[in-house]
C-alpha positions as CSV (number, residue, x, y, z in Angstrom):
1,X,-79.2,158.9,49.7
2,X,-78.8,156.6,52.7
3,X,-75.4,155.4,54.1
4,X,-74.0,153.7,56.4
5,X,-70.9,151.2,57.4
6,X,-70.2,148.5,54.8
7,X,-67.4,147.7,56.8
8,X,-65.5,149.0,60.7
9,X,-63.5,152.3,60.4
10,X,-60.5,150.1,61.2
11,X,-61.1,148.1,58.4
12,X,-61.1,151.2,55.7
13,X,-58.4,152.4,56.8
14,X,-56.2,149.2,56.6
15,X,-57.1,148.8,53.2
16,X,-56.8,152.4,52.1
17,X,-53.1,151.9,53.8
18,X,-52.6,148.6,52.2
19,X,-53.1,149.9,48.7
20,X,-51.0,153.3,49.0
21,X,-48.2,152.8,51.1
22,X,-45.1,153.3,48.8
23,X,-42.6,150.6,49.8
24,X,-39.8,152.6,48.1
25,X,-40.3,154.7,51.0
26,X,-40.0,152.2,53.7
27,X,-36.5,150.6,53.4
28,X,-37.9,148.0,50.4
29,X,-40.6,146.3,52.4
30,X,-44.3,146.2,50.7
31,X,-47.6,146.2,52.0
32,X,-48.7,144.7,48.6
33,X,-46.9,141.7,48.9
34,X,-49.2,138.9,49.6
35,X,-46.3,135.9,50.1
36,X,-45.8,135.7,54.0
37,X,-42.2,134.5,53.0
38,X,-41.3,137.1,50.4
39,X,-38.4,139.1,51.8
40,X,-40.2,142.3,51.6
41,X,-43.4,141.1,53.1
42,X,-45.3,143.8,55.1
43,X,-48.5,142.8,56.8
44,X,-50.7,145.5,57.5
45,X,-53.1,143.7,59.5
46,X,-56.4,145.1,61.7
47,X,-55.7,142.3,64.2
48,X,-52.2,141.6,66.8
49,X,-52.2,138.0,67.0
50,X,-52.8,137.5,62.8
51,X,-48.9,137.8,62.3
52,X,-47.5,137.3,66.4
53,X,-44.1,137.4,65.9
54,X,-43.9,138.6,62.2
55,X,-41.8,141.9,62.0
56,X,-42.0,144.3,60.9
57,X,-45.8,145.3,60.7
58,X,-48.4,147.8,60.6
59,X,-52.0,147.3,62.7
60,X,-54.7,149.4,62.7
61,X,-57.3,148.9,65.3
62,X,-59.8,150.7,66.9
63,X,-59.6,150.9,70.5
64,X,-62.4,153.0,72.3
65,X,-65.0,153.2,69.9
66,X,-66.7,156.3,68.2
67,X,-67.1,160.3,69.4
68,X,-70.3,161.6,68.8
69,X,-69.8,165.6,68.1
70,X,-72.0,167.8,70.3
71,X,-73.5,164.9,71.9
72,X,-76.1,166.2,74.4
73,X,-76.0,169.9,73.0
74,X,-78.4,171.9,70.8
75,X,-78.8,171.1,67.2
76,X,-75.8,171.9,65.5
77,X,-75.4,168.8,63.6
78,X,-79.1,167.5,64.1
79,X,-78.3,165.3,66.6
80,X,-80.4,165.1,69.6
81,X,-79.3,164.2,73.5
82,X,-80.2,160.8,72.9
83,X,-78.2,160.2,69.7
84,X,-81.2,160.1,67.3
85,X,-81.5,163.0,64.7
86,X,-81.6,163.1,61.1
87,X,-77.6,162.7,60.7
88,X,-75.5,160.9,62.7
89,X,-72.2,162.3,62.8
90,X,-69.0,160.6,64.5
91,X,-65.3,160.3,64.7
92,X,-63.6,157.0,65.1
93,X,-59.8,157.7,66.7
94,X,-58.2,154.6,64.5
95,X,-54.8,153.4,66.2
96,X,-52.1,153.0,64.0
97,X,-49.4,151.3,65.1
98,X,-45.6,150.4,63.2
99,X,-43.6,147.7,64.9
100,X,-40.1,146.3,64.7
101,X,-37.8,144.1,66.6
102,X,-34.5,145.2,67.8
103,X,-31.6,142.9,66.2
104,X,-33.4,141.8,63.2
105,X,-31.9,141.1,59.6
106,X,-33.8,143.8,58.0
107,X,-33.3,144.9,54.4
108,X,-30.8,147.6,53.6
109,X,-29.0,146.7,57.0
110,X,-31.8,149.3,58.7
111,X,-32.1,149.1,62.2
112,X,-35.3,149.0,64.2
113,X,-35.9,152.4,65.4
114,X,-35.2,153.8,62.0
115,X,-37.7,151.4,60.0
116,X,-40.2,152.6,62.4
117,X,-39.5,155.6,61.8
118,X,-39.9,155.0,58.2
119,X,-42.9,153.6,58.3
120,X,-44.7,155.8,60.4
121,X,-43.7,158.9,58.3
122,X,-45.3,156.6,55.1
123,X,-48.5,156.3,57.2
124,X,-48.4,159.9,57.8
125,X,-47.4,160.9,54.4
126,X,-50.1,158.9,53.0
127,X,-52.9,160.2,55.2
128,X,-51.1,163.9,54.7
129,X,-50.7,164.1,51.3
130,X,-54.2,163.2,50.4
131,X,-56.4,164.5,53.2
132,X,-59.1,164.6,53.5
133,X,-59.2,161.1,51.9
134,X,-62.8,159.5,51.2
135,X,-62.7,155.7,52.6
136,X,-66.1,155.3,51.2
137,X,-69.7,157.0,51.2
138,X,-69.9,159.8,54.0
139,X,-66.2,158.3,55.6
140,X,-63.4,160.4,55.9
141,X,-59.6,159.6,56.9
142,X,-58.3,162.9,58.5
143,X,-54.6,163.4,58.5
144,X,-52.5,160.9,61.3
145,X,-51.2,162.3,64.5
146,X,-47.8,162.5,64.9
147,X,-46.5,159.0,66.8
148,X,-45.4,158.1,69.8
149,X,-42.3,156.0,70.3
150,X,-42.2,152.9,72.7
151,X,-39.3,150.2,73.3
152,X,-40.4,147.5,75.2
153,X,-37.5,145.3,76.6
154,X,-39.0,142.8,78.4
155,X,-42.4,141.8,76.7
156,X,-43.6,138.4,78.5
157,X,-47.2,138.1,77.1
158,X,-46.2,135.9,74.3
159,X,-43.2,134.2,76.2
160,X,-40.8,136.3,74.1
161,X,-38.0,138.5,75.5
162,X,-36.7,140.2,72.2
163,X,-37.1,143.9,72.6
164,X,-39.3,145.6,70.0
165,X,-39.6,149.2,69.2
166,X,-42.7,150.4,68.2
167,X,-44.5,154.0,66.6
168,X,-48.2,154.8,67.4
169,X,-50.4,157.6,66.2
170,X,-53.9,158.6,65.7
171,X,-55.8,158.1,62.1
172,X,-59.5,160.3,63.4
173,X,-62.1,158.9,60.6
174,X,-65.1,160.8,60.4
175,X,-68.2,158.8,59.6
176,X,-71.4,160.5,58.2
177,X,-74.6,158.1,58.7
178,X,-78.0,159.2,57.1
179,X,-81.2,157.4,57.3
């Protein structure tokens, strides 16, 4: 049977995030809570400027576009040099990236670098605990990298100067198309 993208990698995986996550697991805040001015209000968004200066949140994006396996080689997975072949095989690197802002109210009296943390491990948890997980037809989420940290103390782009600390891994989605 045919398939192909009903929707970008990014996209699959923001939902498949958005509907697992366990918020008992990430110092009371939910990614199912749909009130932008509930208390435990998580966006988990595919997009920076959706939520600007909401904290903390989750985006997923994809940065670089897909990998074609053996691109150029001999048949292994029927692809040709030119990218045609019977099935087209390819790994999108998905960015996933858990933000906080240093000196924030948050819940539980957590500080930034520690809700990152927790958040991260969720994302990773998630992805771990039920890899290989199937997005949709032929898509695949393989299990997250392991993040890196960043603290950024003097972010200008948005006019702001309020440090934020931020955790960023790699969700690799593997994406079977068939004519």
């Amino acid at each position: 049977m045919p398939s192909k993208l009903s929707e970008r990698p990014e996209e699959l995986v923001r939902q498949y995030l958005s509907d697992h996550l366990t918020p008992s697991e990430m110092q009371g805040y939910n990614p199912q809570q749909t009130d932008p001015t509930a208390s435990d209000f998580l966006p988990v968004t595919s997009n920076w400027s959706d939520w600007g200066d909401t904290y903390p949140k989750i985006v997923v994006t994809e940065r670089e576009g897909p990998q074609i396996p053996n691109a150029g080689s001999t048949n292994t997975n029927s692809i040709q040099g030119d990218g045609s072949g019977s099935n087209q095989l390819a790994t999108h690197n998905i960015t996933v990236s858990c933000q906080a802002l240093e000196g924030e109210d948050y819940q539980n009296g957590v500080d930034a670098e520690a809700l990152v943390h927790d958040l991260y491990q969720e994302v990773k948890a998630t992805g771990q605990n039920n890899a290989p997980v199937a997005l949709a037809s032929g898509v695949w989420m393989a299990v997250p990298t392991p993040p890196t940290w960043t603290e950024n103390e003097d972010e200008t782009d948005s006019g702001s100067t309020r440090t934020w600390v931020q955790g960023q891994g790699t969700v690799p989605v593997t994406v079977l198309d068939t004519p």
